[in-house]
MDAnalysis code that builds the backbone (N, CA, C; Angstrom):
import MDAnalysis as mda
import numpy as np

u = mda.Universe.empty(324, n_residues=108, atom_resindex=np.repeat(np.arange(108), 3), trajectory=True)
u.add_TopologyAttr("name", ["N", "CA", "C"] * 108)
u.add_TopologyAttr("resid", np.arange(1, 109))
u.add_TopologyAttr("resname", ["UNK", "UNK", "UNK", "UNK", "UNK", "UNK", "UNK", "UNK", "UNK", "UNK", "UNK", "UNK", "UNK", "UNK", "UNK", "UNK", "UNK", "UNK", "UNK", "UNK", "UNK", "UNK", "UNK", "UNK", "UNK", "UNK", "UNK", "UNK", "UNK", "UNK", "UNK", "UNK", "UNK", "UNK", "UNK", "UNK", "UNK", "UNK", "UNK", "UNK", "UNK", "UNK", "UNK", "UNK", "UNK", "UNK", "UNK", "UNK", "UNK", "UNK", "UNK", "UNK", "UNK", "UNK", "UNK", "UNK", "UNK", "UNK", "UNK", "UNK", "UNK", "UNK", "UNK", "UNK", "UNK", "UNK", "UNK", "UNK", "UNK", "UNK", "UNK", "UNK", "UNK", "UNK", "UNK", "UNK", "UNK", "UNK", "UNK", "UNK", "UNK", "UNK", "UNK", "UNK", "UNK", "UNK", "UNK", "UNK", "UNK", "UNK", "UNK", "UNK", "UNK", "UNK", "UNK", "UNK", "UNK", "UNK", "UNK", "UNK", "UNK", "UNK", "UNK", "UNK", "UNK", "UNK", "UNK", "UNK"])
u.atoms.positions = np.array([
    [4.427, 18.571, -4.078],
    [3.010, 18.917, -4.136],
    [2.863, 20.390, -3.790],
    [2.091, 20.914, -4.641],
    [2.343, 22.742, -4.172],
    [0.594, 22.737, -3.434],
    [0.262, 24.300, -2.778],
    [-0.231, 24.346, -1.777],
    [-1.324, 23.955, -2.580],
    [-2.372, 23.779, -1.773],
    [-4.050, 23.525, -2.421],
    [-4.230, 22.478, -3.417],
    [-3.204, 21.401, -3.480],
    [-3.179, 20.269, -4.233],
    [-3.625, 19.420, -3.506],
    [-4.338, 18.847, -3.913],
    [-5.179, 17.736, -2.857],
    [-5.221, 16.306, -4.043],
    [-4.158, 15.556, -3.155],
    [-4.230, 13.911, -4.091],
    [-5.199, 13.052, -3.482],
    [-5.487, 12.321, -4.236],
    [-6.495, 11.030, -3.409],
    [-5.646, 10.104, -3.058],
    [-6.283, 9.697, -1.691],
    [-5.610, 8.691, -0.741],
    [-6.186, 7.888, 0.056],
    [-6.251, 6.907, 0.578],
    [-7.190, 5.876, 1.475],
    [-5.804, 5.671, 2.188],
    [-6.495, 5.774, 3.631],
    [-6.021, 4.764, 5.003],
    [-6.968, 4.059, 6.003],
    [-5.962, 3.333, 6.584],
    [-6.715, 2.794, 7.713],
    [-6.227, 2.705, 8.850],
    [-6.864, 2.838, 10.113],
    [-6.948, 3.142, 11.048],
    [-7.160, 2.071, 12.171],
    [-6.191, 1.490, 13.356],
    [-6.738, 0.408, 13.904],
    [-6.480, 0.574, 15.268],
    [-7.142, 0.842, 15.811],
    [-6.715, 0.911, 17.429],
    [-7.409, -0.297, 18.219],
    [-6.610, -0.666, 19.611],
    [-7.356, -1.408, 20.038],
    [-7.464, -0.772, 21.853],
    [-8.189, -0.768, 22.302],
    [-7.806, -0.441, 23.447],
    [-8.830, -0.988, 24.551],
    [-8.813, -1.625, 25.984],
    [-8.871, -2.742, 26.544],
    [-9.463, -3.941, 25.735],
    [-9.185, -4.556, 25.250],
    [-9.420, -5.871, 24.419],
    [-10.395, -5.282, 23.020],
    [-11.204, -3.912, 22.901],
    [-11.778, -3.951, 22.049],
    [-11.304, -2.882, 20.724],
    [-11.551, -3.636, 19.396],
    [-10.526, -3.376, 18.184],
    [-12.001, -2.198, 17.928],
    [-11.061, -0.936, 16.795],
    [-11.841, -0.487, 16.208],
    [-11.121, -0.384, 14.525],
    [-11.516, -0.169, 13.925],
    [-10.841, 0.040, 12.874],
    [-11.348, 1.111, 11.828],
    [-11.159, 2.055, 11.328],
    [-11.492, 2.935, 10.377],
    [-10.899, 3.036, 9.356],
    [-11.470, 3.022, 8.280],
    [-11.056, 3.341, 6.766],
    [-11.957, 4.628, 6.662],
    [-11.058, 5.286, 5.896],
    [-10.885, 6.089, 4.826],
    [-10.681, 6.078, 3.450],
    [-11.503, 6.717, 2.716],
    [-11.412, 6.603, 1.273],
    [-11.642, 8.203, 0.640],
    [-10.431, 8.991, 0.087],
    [-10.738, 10.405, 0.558],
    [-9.798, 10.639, -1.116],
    [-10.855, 9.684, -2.140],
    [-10.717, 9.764, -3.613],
    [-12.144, 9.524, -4.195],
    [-12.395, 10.059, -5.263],
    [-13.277, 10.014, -6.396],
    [-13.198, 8.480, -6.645],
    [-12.138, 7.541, -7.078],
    [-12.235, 6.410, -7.762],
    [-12.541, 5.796, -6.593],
    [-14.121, 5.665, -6.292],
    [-14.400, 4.571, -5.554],
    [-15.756, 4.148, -6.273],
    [-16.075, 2.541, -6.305],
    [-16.983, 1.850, -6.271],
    [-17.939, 1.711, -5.725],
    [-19.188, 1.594, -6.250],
    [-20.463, 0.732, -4.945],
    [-20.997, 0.113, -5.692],
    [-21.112, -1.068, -4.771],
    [-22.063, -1.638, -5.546],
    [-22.887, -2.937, -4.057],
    [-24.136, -3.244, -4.623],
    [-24.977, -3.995, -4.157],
    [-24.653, -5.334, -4.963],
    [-24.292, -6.406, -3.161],
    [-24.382, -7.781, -4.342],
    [-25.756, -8.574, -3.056],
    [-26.024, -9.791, -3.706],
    [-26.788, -10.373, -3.233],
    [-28.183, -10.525, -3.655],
    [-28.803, -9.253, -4.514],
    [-29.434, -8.549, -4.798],
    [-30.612, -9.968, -5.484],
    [-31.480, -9.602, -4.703],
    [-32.778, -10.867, -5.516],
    [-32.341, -12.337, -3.923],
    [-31.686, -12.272, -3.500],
    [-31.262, -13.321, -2.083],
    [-31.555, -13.161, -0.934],
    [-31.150, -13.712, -0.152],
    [-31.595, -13.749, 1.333],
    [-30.819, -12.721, 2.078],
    [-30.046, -11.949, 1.666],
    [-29.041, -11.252, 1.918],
    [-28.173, -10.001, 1.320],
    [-28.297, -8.797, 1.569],
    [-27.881, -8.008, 0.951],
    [-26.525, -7.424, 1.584],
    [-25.633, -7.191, 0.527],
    [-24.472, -6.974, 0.866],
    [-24.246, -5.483, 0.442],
    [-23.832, -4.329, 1.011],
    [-23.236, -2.967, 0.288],
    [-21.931, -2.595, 0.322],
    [-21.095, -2.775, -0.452],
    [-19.700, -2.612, -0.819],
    [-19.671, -1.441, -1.570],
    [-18.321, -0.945, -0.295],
    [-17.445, 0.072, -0.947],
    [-15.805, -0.234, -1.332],
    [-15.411, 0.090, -2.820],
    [-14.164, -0.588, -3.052],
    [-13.227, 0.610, -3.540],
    [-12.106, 0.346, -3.481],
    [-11.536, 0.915, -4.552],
    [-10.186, 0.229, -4.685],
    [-8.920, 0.544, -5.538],
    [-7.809, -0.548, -5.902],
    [-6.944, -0.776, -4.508],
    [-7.580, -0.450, -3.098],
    [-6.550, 0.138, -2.037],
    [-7.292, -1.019, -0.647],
    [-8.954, -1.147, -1.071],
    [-9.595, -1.678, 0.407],
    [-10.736, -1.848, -0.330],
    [-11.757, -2.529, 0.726],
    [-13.100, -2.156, 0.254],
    [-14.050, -2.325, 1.993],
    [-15.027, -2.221, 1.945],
    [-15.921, -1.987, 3.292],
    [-17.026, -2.639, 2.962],
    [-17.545, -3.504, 3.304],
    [-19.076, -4.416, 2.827],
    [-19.940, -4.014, 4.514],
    [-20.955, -3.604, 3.955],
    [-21.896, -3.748, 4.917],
    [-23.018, -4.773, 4.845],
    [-23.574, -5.824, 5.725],
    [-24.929, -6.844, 5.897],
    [-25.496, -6.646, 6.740],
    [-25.928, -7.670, 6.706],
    [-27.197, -8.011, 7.693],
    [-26.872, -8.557, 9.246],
    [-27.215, -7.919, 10.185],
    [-27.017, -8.649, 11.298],
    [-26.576, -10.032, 11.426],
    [-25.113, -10.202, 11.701],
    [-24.991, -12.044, 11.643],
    [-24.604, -12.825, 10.321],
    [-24.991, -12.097, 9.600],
    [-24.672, -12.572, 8.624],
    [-25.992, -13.156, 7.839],
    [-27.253, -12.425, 8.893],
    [-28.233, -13.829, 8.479],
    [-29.515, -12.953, 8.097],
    [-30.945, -13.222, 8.059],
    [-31.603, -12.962, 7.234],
    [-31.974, -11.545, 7.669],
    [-32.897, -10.256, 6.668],
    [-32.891, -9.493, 6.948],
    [-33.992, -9.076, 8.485],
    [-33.837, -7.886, 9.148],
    [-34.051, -7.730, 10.556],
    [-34.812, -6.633, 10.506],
    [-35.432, -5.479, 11.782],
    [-36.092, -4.211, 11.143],
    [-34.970, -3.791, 11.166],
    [-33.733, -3.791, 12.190],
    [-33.062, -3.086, 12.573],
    [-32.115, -2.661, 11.508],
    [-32.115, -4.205, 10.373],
    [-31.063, -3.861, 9.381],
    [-31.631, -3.166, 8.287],
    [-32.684, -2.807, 7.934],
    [-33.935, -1.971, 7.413],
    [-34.002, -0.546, 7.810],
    [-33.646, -0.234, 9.571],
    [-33.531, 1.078, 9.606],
    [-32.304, 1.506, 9.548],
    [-31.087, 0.821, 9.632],
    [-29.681, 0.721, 9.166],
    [-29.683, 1.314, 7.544],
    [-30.314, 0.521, 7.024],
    [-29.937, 0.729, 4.853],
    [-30.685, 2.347, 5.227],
    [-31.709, 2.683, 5.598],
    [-32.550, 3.921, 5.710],
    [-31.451, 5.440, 5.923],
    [-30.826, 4.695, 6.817],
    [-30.132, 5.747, 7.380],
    [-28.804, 5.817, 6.380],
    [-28.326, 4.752, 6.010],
    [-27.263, 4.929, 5.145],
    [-27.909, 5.958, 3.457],
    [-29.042, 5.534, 3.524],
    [-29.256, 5.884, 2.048],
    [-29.506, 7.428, 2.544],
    [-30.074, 7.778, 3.621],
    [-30.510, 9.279, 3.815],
    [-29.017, 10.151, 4.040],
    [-28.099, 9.230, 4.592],
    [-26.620, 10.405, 4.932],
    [-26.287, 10.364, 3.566],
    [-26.217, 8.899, 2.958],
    [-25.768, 9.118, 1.587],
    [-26.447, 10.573, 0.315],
    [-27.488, 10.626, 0.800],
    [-28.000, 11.596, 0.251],
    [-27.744, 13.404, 0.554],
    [-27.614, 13.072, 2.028],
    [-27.091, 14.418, 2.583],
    [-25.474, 14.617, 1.844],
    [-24.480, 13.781, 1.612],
    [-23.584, 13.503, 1.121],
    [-23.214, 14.049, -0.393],
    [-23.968, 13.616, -1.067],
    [-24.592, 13.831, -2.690],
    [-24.761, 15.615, -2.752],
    [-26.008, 16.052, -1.452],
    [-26.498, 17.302, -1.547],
    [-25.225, 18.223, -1.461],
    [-24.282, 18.029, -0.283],
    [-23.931, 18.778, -0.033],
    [-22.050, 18.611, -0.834],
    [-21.936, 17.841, -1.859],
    [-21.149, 17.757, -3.201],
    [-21.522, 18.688, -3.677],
    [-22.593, 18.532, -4.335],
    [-23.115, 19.332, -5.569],
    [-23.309, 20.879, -5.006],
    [-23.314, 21.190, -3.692],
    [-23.727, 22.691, -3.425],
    [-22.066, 23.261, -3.569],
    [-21.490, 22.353, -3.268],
    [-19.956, 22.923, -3.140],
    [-19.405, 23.226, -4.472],
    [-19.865, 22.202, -5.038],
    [-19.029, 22.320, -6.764],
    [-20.347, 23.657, -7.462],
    [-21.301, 23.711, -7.107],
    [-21.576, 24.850, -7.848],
    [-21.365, 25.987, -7.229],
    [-20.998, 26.375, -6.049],
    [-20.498, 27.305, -5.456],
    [-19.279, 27.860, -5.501],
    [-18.742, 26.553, -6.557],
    [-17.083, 27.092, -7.157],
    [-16.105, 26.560, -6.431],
    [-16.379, 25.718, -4.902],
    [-15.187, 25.498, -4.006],
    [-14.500, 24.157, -4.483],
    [-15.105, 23.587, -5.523],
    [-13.920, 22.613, -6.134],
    [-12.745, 22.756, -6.515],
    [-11.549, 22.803, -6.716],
    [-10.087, 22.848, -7.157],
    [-10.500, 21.875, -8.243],
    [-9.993, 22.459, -9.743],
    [-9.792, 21.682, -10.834],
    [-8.279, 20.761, -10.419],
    [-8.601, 19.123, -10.535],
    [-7.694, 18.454, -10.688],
    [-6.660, 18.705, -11.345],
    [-5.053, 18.767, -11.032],
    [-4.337, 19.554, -11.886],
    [-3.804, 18.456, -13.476],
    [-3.790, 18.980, -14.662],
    [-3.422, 18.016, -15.412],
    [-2.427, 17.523, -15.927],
    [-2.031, 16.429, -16.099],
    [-1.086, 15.855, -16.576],
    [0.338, 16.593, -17.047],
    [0.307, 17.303, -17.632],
    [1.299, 17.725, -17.705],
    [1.595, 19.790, -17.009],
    [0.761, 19.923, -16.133],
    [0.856, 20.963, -15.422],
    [2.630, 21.041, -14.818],
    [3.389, 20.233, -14.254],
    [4.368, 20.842, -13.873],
    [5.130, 20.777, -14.903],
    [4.966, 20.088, -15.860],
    [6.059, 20.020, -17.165],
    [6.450, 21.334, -17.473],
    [7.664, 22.049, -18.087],
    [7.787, 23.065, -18.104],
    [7.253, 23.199, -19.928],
    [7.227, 24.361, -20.217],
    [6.576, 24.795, -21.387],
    [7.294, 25.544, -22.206],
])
């Protein structure tokens, strides 16, 4: 891999420490999924996937919706948005690296 090559990769992360687990994923590629299931039910589900893991977020318990899980989606949709903003300021500011292509190390 030469310098400033950046591959996509997902890990995860699990520590436990006095009896309580944490676990973190990472997903630090373009090919990821979302999607909303449940949608029209008693229950909304938000999944993040890709061919490596995926992350579902609900409802408190598992059970019907709450305010709390209301100001939860709020906040996800507003970082998600800060998220979005601050993509697009980067890629028009030029700091994207073009993905290198397919046959870039092939010799010529």
């Amino acid at each position: 891999m030469s310098t400033g090559e950046h591959r996509p990769y997902t890990y995860l992360t699990a520590l436990v420490d006095e009896g309580r687990a944490r676990l973190v994923a990472s997903f630090c590629t373009a090919d990821l999924g979302v999607m909303v299931l449940g949608v029209g039910g008693r229950r909304p589900t938000l999944s993040f996937y890709s061919a490596e893991g995926e992350v579902k977020i609900s409802t408190t318990g598992a059970g019907p919706v709450t305010t709390h899980d209301v100001l939860l989606a709020r906040e996800i949709a507003d970082a998600a948005a800060r998220y979005r903003d601050e993509c697009e300021r980067l890629h028009t500011a030029g700091a994207i690296v073009p993905a290198p292509s397919p046959t870039q190390d092939d010799p010529a």
